[in-house]
Wavefront OBJ file of the C-alpha trace (Angstrom):
o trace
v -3.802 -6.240 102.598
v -5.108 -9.869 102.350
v -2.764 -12.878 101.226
v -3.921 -13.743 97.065
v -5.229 -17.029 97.203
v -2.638 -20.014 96.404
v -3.118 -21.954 93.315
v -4.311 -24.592 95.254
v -6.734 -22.745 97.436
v -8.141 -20.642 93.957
v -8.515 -24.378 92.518
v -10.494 -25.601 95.806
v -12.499 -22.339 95.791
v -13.293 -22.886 91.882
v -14.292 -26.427 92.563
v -16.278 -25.286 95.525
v -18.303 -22.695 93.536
v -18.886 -24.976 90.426
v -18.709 -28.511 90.506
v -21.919 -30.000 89.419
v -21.824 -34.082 89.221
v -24.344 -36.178 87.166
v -24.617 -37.003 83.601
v -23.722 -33.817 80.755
v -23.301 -32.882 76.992
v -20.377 -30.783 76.442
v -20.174 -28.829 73.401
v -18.167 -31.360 72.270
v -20.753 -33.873 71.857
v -19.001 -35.944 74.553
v -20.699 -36.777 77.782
v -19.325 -36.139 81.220
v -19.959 -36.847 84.668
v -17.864 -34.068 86.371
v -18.972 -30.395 84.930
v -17.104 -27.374 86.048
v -20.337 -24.665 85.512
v -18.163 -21.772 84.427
v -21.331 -19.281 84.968
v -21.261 -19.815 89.254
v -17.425 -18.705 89.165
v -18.319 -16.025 86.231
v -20.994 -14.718 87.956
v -19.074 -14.670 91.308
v -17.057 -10.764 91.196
v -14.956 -11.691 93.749
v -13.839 -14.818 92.646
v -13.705 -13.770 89.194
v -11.082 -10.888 89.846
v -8.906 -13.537 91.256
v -8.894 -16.126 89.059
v -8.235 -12.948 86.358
v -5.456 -11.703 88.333
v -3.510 -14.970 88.437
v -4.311 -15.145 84.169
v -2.892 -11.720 84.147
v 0.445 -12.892 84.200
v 0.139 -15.731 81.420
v -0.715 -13.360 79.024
v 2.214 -13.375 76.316
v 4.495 -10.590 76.127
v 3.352 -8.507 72.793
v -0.424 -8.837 72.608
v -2.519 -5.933 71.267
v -6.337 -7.087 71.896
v -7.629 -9.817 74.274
v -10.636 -11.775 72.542
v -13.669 -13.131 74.524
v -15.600 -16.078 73.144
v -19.300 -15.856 73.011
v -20.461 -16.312 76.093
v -18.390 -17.422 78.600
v -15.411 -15.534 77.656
v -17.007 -12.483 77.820
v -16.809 -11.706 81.513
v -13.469 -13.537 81.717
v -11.543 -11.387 79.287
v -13.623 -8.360 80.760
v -11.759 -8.597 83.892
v -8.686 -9.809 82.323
v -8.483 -6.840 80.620
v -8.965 -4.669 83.967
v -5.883 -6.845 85.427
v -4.080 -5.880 81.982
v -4.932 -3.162 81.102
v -5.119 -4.060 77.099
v -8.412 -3.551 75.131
v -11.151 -6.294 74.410
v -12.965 -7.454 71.712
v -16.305 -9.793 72.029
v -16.374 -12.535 69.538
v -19.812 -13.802 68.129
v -20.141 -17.457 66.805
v -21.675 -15.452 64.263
v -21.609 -11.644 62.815
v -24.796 -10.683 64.139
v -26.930 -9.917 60.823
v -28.224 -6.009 62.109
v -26.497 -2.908 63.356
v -22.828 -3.242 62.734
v -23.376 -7.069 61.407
v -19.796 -7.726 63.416
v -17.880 -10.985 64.318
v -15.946 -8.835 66.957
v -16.978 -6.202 68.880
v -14.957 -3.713 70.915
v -11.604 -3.661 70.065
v -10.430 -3.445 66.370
v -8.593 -6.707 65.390
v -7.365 -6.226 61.957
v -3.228 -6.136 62.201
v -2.906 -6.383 66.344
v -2.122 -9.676 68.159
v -5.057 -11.128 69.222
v -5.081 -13.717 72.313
v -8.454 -15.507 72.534
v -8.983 -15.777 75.961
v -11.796 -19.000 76.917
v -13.315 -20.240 80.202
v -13.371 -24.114 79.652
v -11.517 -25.945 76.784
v -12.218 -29.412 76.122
v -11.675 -30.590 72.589
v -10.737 -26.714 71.409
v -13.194 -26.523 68.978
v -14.491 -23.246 69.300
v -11.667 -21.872 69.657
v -10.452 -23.333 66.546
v -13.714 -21.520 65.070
v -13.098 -18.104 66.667
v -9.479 -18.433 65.432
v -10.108 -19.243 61.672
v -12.374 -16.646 61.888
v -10.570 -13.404 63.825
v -7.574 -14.859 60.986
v -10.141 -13.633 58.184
v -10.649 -10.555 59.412
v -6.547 -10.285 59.610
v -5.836 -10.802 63.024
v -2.874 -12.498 64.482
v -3.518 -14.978 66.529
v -1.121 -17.526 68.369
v -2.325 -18.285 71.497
v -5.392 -18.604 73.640
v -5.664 -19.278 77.800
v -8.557 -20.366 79.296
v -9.008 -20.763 82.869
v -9.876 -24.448 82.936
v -8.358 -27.015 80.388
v -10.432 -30.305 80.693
v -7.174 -31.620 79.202
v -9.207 -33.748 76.743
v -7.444 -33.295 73.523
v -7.598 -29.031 73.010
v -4.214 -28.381 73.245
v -3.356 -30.564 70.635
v -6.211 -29.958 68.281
v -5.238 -25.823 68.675
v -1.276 -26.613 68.233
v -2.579 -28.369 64.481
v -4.066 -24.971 64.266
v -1.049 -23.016 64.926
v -2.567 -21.694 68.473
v -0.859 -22.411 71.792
v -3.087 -23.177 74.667
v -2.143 -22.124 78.151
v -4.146 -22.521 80.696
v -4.979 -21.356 84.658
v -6.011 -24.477 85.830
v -6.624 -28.228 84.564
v -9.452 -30.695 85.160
v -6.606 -32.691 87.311
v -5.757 -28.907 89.815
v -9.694 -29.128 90.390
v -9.763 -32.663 90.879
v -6.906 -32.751 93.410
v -8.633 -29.758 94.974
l 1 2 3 4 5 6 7 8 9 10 11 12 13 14 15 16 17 18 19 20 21 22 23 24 25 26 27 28 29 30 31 32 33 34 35 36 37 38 39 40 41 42 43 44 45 46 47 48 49 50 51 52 53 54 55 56 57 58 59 60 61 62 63 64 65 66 67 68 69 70 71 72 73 74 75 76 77 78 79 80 81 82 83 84 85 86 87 88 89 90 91 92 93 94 95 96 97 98 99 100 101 102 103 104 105 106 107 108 109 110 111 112 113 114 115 116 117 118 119 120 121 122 123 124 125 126 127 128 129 130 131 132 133 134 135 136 137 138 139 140 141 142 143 144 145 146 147 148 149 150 151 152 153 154 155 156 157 158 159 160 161 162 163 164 165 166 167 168 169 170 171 172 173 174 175 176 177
């Protein structure tokens, strides 16, 4: 049996895998010159089950449904949920408008603690979104993790919100990497 990967080494391996420099728009609007491009670790199985299996562990103690954002989430809370074993649910940015017309697909959400589980988090709006709108359709949601926090003003914009943000790794673990 192989030796998991430190945090340090997961960080460098991350880095490795997805580091793109030059000049881009985040979702935020604001413009950065480091980009971590979550798809090259997504799309990476191997490094994907790792990264999952050291989130498995922050999940909070009590939740019912883990909730991948549109798109990038999706894969990350797939094999989340394979490291957990708890159900998932795929959250549009919008109810599709055919077939079941649903926000969230897969799991039910209605009454069960919900953790919204992100790839990258920079200003937290998104999740902010996803939260307001998962509340609507009565879930509970209190927390969110992510494996990268840009640390760039989402954990404070989610605690306004009521949501706690933990995260795998920071953009300061990947720089130091």
């Amino acid at each position: 049996m192989t030796t998991p990967p430190t945090h340090a080494d997961l960080a460098r391996r991350i880095r490795e895998a997805a580091h793109l420099t030059g000049r881009f728009t985040l979702r935020s609007g604001r413009t950065a010159t480091d980009y971590f491009d979550k798809y090259r670790f997504e799309a990476d199985p191997v490094l994907l089950d790792e990264i999952t299996a050291r989130m498995a562990p922050l999940v909070p103690s009590g939740t019912e449904v883990l909730a991948g954002l549109e798109m990038g989430g999706i894969p990350v809370v797939t094999a989340l949920g394979r490291h957990t074993g708890l159900p998932c649910a795929f959250v549009r940015k919008e109810a599709k408008a055919y077939g079941t017309c649903r926000l969230a697909e897969g799991a039910e959400v209605a009454g069960r603690r919900v953790l919204v589980v992100e790839d990258v988090v920079t200003s937290g709006g998104q999740i902010v979104l996803s939260t307001a709108e998962l509340r609507a359709l009565d879930a509970r949601v209190d927390a969110a993790l992510c494996v990268i926090d840009r640390a760039q003003g989402g954990t404070e914009t989610l605690a306004a919100q009521g949501v706690r943000l933990d995260a795998l790794l920071t953009a300061a673990d990947l720089r130091a990497a």
